[in-house]
Each structure stands twice: as C-alpha cells, then as structure tokens.
N, C-alpha and C positions, 0 to 999 in steps of 0.2 A: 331377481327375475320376476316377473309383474303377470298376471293373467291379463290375455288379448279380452278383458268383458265384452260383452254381447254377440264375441263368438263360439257357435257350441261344435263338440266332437265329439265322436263315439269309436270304441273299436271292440271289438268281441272276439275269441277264439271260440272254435269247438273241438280240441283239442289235437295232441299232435299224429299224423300220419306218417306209418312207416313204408308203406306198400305202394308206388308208383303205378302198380295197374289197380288197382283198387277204384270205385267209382266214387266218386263226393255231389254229383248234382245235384240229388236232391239237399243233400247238408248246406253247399253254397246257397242253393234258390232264396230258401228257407231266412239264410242268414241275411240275405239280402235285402228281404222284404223287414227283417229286425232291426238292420240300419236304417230302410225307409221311415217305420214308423217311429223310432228313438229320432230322426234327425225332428220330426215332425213336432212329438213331445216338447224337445229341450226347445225347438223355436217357438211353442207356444207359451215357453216358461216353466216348464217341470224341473223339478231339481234330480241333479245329477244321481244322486242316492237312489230317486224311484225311480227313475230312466233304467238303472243298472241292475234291481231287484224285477223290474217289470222284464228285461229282455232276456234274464235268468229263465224267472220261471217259466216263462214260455218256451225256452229251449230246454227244462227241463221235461214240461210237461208232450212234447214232440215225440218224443221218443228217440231222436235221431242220433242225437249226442251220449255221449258216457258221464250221463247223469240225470236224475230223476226217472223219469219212464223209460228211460236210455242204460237200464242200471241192469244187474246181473247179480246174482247170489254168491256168496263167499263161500272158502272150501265147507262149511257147515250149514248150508242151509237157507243160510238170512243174508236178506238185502237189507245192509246197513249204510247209509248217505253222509256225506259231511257237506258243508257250509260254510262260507264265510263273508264278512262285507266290511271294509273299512272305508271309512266316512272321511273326508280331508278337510270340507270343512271346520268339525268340532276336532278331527282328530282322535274318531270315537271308533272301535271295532268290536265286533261280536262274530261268533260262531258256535258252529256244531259239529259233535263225531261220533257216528256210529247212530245215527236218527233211526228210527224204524220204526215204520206206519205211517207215516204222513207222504204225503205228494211232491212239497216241497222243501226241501234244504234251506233254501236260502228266503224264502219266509221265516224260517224257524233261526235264521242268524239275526235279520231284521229284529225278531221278538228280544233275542239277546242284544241286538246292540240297544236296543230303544229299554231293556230294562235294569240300564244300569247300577250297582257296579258290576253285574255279572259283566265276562268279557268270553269264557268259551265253557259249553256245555256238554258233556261225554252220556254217551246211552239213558240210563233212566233217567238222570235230572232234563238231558233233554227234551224224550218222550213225555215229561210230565210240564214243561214249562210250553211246550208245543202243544197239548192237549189243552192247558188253560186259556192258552189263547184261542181256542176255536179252531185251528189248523184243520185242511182240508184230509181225511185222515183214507187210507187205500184199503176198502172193505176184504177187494177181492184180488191179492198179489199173483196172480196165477195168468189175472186177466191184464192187468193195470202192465205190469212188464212183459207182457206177450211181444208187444211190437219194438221190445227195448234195440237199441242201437245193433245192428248186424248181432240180432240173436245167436244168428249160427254161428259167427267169426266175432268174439267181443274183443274188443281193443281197450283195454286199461288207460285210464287218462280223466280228465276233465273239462272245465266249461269255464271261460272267463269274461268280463265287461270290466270295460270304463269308460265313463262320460264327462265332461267337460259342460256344464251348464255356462248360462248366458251371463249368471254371477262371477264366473270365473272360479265356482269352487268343483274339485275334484271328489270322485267316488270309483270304487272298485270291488270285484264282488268276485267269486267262485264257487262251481258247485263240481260235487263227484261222487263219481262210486265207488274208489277206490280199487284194489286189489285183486284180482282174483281170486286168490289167495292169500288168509290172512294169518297167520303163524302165529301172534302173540294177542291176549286179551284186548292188552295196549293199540295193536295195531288200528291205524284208522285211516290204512289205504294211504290215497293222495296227500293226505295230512295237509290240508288246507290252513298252515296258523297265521292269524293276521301277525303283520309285523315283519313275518319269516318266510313266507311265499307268498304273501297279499300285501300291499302297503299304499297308501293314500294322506297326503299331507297339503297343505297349501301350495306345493308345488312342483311336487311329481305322484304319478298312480303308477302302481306297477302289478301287476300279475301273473304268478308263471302257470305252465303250462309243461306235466309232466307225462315221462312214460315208465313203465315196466316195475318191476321187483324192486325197491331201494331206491326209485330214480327222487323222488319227494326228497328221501333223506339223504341224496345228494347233492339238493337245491339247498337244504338248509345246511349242511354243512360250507356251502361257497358262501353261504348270508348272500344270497342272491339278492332280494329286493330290497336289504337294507345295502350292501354294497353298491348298488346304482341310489338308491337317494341320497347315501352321504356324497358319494360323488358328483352327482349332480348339484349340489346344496355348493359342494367344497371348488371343484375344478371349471376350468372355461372351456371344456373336453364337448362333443356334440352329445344329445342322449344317445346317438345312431352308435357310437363311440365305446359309452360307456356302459350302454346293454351291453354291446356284443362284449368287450372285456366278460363279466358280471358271467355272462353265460358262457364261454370261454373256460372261465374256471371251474362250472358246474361239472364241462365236458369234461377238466382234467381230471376230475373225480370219477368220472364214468358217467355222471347223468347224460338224457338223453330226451329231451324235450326242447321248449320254447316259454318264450317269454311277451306278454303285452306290456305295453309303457308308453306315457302321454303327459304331457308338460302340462302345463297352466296357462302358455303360451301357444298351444295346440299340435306339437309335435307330437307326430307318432312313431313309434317302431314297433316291427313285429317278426323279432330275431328267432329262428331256432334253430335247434341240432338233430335232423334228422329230415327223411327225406321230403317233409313236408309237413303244414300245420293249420290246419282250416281256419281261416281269417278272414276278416271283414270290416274295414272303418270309413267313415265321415270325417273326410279331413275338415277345417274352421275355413276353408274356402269354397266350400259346398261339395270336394269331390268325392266319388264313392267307390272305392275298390273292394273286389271278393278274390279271394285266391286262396290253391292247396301249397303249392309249388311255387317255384320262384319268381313267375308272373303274375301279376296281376289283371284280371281281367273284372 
C-alpha cells in the first residue's frame, strides 16, 4: 500500500466521553479551529511530526482536555503527566511518565524522541532531561491547573493526533494525566507506551484513547495498536475493519475507550466503546468533521 503524496490528513481526539447530557462545545469549537490550522500547516509543507507536537500542545496548554492545563492531582498531591510521539517516518519514538513542572508532555517526548537512544523517560530522569532542554516549566500549579478540564467533574482519559504530511510520511502523538488515582509507584496513569498504545510506521498511525481504573492496561493487554498494524500490513480487511476488531478485543477485556488510526493512503477511523469520544479530522479530500457522538457534524 503506497502513500496518496501531496495529500495531507489530520485527525485528533480529546478523549473519550461517557455522559450523553454532558456539554462538549467548547471542546469541539476549539478542535475545530486545530484542524483549521494543522490542515493549513501540512498544505504549506510542515511535516507531520510538528503538525502533531504543535496541535498537542495547544490542546494541552487550553485547559479543556484531560491533559496538560486540563490535568488534576493524583490521590497524593502531585500532578504527574505522561507523553508520547512516534515518528513513522524514521520509525523513531520517545516519551514520558509521571513529568512534573513543566507545561508540556509532549514537548518533553519530542526531547526524547530527537535524543536518541533514549526511547522513554520516568519521573526524575525526565524532570531532568526537560529542565536541560529549557522546557517551559509551571512556577505556580495552583494557578496553571485552576481552569483544568471540568475541574469540578474530572474525567480520566487523554489527548491524541495524527497527521499525514504532503511526503506521505506518518506521525502520532498523546498526551495525559492519567489516573485519579494512582495505587502503585509504577503507576503512570494512561500509560501512554509507544509501540503499545501509540504506533506510527510507513503505513498505518494509530492511537488510542482510554477511560477509567485499568482501562490502558486493558488496551495493552489486546496489543491494540500493534494488533491493527500487523493486520493492516498482513490482510486485504478494511482499516474501518480491523480497528473495530482490535478494539472489540479491548472491550472483551473490559476496556472502555476508543481509538484514532489513518493510513498513508489517508483513511480515517475513529472507533470507540463508550458513549462517545471528542473527534475531529481532515479527510485528504479537504473534508472536515467534529463529533462527540455518532454523527458527525
């Protein structure tokens, strides 16, 4: 299967929704205008990697989403973030678990991916490879997460992107807060691992999109994003197909989220399990849809 070159695509989550009367406007508006200026990007030539790192941070730095300024404090105290970004290009990934003090996550995955061989960074090594780069660091956490995602009602989950450059090469990214509640030292929430809930290759991106207590370590025990690229790689199956399979299995385990995924050839799906999942993409034929729920508007 061949990349459609010089046509680009974008699609984003902001993660999944369980509550049907629940409002999303502003979430949608917001995501809307991140398609506008990502389709804009990739048609003046940006590569899909910063297209995907740029419409991150901006929806972390929002506050809206359940990640970065959208973040909330673990049962002890501390807002700890994770990160991740795999590149399909080089075939190159980086991230981070458990960040704390900087703004953004997935700048501090970028730092990992671009200073290889590191591939994933946990609490201090992170804090300290994020400090040397200059990272924009959060003086005052009291104020910085004041307007975080429905302060009053926080929803567990995360933030995803992929983009399709005009090269035809692929990128994919996530950010989170993880947890509510974090039980073990180890724990690192969403658990963002490239490979295993992130993946990006010359010719599928994928990234999921979790909910609640164990739902992550639900996704990775289906091998959700590698189960959809070997079968996309191996079958003549649709991707519409072999998502839904992929997350199908997640469900038999009890997860309980969604999933983004985008060809080289500029297919999109954006499957979940539950009663809805904030989305937004740029199909390679210029169309643009937003939706919580099963329509697209």
């Amino acid at each position: 299967m061949t990349a459609d070159r010089g046509r680009v695509g974008l699609v984003i989550h902001g993660g999944v929704e369980v509550q049907r009367n629940r409002s999303n406007g502003r979430e949608l508006n917001y995501m809307r205008l991140l398609i506008r200026a990502g389709r804009d990007r990739l048609n003046a030539g940006a590569r899909a990697l910063d297209v995907v790192v740029e419409t991150l941070q901006a929806m972390e730095a929002s506050g809206l989403y359940p990640a970065g300024a959208g973040a909330w404090p673990d049962n002890e105290g501390r807002y700890e973030l994770d990160g991740a970004l795999a590149d399909g290009a080089g075939e190159r990934a980086g991230g981070v678990w458990a960040l704390s003090g900087f703004k953004s996550p997935i700048l501090a995955a970028r730092v990992v991916l671009d200073a290889r061989p590191n591939y994933l960074l946990y609490r201090k090594r992170a804090d300290e490879l994020a400090r040397e780069a200059g990272l924009e660091t959060i003086d005052t956490p009291a104020v910085w997460y004041a307007g975080g995602a429905r302060a009053a009602d926080p929803t567990p989950g995360s933030i995803g992107c992929i983009a399709l450059d005009a090269r035809g090469a692929l990128a994919a990214g996530s950010s989170t807060t993880g947890q509510l509640t974090k039980m073990l030292p180890l724990d690192s929430g969403e658990l963002q691992v490239p490979a295993a809930m992130l993946h990006a290759d010359d010719q599928i991106a994928v990234a999921c999109a979790c909910y609640g207590v164990g739902g992550a370590e639900r996704f990775l025990r289906a091998s959700a994003t590698a189960r959809i690229a070997r079968r996309f790689r191996e079958s003549d199956d649709s991707l519409e197909i072999i998502a839904a399979n992929a997350l199908a299995q997640a469900g038999v385990m009890g997860g309980v989220g969604g999933l983004i995924a985008m060809s080289a050839r500029g297919d999109i799906v954006m499957p979940y399990l539950s009663a809805g999942m904030r989305r937004a993409a740029l199909y390679p034929n210029g169309r643009m849809v937003a939706a919580v729920f099963q329509e697209h508007a």
